[in-house]
C-alpha angles and dihedrals in degrees: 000000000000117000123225117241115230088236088052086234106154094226149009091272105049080052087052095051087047093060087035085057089049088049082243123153120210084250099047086046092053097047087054094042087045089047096057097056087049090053097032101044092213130062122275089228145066121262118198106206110201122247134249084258091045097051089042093060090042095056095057091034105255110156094003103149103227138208141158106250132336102283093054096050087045094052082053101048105047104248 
């Protein structure tokens, strides 16, 4: 299952140009990041949480996406 950036950029490195484009580093972008919940109290995203059917089916594996090690799952994935 692929997650949806905040930014709705499809992949790691669209979300890379964008902070590129914002003159932003990894690092900048996380101590701001880090800095709003401080302030906030609360996450500047949205977090799904799953559902009582979702966490059923994943309890008995229905719908687990399976590999045989990391690399592997990363490879399928896309990361």
């Amino acid at each position: 299952m692929r997650r949806e950036h905040p930014c709705r950029c499809q992949n790691e490195e669209q979300c890379y140009g964008a902070r590129a484009e914002m003159r932003l580093s990894t690092p900048d972008y996380i101590r701001m990041a880090l800095i709003r919940v401080a302030e906030g109290r609360c996450i500047p995203v949205s977090v799904k949480v799953p559902n009582a059917l979702m966490i059923e089916k994943t309890a008995h594996g229905e719908g687990a996406h399976k590999a045989e090690d990391e690399t592997i799952l990363f490879k399928q994935s896309g990361v």
